[in-house]
C-alpha positions in Angstrom: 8.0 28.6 33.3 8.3 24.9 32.8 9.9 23.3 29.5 7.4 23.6 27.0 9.9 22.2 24.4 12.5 19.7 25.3 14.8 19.6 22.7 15.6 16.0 22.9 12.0 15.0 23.0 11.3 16.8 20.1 13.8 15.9 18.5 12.8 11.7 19.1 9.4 12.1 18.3 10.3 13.8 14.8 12.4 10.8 14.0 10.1 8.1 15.1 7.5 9.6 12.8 9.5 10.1 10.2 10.8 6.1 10.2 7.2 5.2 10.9 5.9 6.9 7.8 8.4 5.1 5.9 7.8 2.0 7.0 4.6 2.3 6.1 5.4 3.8 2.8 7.3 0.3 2.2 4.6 -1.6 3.6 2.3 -0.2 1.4 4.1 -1.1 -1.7 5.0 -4.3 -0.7 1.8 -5.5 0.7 -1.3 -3.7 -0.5 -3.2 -5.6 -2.3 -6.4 -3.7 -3.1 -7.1 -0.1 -3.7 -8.4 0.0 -0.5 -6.0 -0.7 1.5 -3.8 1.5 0.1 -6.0 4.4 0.5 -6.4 3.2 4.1 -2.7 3.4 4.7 -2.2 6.6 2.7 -5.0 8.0 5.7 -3.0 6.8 8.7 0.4 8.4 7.2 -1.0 11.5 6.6 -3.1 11.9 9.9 0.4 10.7 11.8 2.1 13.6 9.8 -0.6 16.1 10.8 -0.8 15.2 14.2 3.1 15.5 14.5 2.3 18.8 12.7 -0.1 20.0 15.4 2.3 19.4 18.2 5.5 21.4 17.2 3.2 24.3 15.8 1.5 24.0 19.3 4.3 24.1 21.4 5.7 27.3 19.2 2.9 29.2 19.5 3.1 28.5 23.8 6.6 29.2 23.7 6.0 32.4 21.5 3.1 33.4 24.2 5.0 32.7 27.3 7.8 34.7 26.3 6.6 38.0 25.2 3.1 37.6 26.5 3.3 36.3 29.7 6.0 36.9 31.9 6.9 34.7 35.2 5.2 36.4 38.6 7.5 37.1 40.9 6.1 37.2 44.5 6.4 40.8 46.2 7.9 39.0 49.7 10.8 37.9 47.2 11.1 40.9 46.1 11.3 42.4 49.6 13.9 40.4 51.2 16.0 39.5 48.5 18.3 41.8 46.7 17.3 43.7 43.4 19.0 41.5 40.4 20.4 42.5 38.1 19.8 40.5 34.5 22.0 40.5 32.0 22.0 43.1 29.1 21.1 40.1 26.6 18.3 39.2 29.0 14.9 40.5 28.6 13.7 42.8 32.1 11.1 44.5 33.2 11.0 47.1 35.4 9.1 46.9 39.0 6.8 49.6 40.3 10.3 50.7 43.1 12.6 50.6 40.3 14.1 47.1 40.2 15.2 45.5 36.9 14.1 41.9 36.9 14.4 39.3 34.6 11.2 39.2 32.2 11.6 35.3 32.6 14.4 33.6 34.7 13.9 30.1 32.9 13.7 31.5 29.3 17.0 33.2 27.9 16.6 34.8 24.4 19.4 32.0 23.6 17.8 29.0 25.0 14.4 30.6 23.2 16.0 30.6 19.7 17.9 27.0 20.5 14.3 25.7 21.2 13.1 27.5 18.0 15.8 26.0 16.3 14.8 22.2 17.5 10.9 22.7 16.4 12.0 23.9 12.9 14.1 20.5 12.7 11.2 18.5 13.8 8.6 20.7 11.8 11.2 20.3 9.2 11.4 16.3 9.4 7.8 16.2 8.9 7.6 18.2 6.1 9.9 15.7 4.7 7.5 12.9 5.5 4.8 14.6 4.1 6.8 15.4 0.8 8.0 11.2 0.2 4.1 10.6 0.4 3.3 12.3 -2.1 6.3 11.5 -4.3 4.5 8.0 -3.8 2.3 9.0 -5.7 4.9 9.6 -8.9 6.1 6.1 -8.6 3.0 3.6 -8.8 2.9 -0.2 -8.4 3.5 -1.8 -11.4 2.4 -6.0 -11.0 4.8 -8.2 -13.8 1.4 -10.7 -14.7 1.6 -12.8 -18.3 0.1 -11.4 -21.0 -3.8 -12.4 -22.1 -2.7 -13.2 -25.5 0.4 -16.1 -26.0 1.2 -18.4 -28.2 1.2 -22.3 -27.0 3.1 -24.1 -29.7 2.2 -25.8 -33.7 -0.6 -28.2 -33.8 2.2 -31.2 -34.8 3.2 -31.1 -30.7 0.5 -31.7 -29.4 -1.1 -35.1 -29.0 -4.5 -36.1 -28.6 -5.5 -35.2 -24.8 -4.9 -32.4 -22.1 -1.5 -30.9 -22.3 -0.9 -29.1 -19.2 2.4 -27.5 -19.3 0.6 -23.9 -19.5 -1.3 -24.9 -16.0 1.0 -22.9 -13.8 1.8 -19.9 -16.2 -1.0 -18.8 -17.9 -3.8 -21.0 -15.5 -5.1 -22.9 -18.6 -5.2 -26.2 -20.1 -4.6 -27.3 -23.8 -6.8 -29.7 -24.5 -6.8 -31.4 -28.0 -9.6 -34.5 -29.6 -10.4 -35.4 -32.8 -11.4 -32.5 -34.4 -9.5 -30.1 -33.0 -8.2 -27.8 -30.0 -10.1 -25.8 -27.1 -8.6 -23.7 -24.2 -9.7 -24.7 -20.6 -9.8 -22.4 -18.0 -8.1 -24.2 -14.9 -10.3 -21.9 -12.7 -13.1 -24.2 -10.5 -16.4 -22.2 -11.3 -17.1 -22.7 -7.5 -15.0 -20.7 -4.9 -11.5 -20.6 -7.8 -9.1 -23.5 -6.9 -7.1 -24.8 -9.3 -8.5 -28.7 -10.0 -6.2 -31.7 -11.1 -5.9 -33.4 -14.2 -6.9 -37.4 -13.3 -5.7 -39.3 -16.3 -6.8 -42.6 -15.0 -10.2 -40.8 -14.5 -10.2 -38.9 -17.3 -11.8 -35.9 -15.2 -10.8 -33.0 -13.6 -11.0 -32.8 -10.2 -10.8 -30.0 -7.5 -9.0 -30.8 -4.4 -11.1 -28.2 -2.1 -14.6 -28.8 -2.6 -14.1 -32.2 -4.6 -16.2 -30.6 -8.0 -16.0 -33.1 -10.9 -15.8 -32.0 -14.8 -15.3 -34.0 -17.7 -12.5 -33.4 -20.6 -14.8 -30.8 -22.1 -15.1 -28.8 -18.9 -19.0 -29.9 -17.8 -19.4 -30.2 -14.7 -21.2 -33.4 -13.5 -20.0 -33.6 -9.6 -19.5 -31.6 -6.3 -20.6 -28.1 -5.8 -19.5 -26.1 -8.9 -22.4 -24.2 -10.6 -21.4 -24.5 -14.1 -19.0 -25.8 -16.5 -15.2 -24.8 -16.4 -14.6 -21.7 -19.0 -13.0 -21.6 -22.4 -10.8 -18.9 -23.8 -10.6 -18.0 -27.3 -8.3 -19.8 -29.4 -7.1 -19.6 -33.1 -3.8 -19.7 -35.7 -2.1 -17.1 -35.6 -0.2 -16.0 -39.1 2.7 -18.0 -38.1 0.8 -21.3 -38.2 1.6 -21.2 -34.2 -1.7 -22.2 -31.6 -2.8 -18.6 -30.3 -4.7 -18.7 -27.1 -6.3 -15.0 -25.4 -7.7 -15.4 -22.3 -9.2 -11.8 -22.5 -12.1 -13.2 -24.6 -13.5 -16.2 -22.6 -16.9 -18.7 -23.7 -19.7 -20.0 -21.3 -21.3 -23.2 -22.1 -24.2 -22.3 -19.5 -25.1 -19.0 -21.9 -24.9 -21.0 -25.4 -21.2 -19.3 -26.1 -19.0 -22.9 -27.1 -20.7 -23.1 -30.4 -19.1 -19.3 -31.5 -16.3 -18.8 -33.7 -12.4 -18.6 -31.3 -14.0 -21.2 -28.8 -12.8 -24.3 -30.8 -10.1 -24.6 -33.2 -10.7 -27.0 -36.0 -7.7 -29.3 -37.1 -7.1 -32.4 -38.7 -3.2 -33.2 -39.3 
């Protein structure tokens, strides 16, 4: 009977699938993005580990068969010429219809069976293994470090008449203070989301993709954006400090800048 179970092949394959599923298991945490993808991975992981699962159970259940079920024909001109042999006493035999005891299977020893055995349980074993980090995954979920929606910019006194943007990179928003008071500008182009520039000589923003135009208020009056730039909600908090949460935003296009949190009134 041919090798139905190399040891060192078995033993190969079990490793490669087991570093393959956890290099995708890193990959997925590193570089997922959307739940999506992540449930795209999670699918090829576990169809590698069932596949890998198929095979060793497979090649078990031939091994099994050809062992006990299916012994190794031996033709009767053999048989004839050759002389009777005898197997050893640890050997499975069968016995021929003139009395000889032959080996029930030259190639397959009881030893070499339960050394093959012994291999598919490591493999079997190694993608069990697999199996079980994938769904200890599961216990450890992506956590994503983002700022929080409600901050605190600073007292009225620093800022001067203008846009201040040293929140621009942080918190995506821009400080912008006339007047009569303070509003929070989105720095978020209402046409595909790039981030626009602050021309002071121009006294505009402009986006450097499309080329969109909007004035210090945030109306847009150039270039392809639909509607005017957003405003979050902005107030004192007890402090006396300039709180701005970009959870609740304002839309000039639906009648929203003239509601209480989209303009803080102060004179100092």
């Amino acid at each position: 009977m041919p090798d139905l179970l190399p040891r060192k092949k078995i033993a190969i394959i079990a490793s490669i699938c087991l570093l393959l599923t956890t290099s995708i298991l890193f990959a997925e945490e590193s570089t997922a993005a959307s739940s999506g993808a992540s449930s795209t991975i999670l699918i090829i992981a576990y169809s590698g580990l069932g596949v890998l699962a198929i095979y060793v159970l497979s090649l078990i259940g031939l091994t099994v068969y050809h062992f006990f079920y299916n012994p190794a024909p031996v033709p009767e001109e053999i048989i004839r010429k050759k002389k009777p042999v005898l197997a050893p006493a640890s050997m499975p035999t069968f016995t021929t219809a003139d009395g000889q005891v032959l080996p029930l299977n030259p190639q397959m020893t009881r030893r070499s069976f339960i050394t093959l055995l012994g291999w598919a349980w490591i493999a079997f074993t190694a993608a069990t293994m697999g199996a079980l980090t994938t769904v200890l995954r599961f216990f450890f979920p992506n956590v994503t470090f983002e700022p929080p929606l409600k901050f605190k910019v600073g007292f009225p006194d620093q800022f001067a008449v203008g846009v201040d943007e040293r929140f621009k990179n942080e918190h995506r928003v821009w400080i912008v203070r006339n007047d009569k008071g303070f509003y929070a500008l989105s720095t978020i182009c209402t046409h595909l989301g790039c981030t626009p520039n602050w021309l002071q000589t121009e006294q505009k923003f402009k986006c450097p993709c499309h080329g969109s135009g909007f004035y210090v208020t945030g109306v847009n009056f150039e270039g392809p954006a639909p509607r005017p730039l957003e405003r979050f909600q902005i107030a004192l908090a007890d402090d006396g400090q300039i709180e701005v949460d970009e959870g609740v935003k304002f839309q000039q296009e639906l009648g929203q800048w003239g509601m209480p949190g989209s303009f803080l009134e102060y004179k100092g």
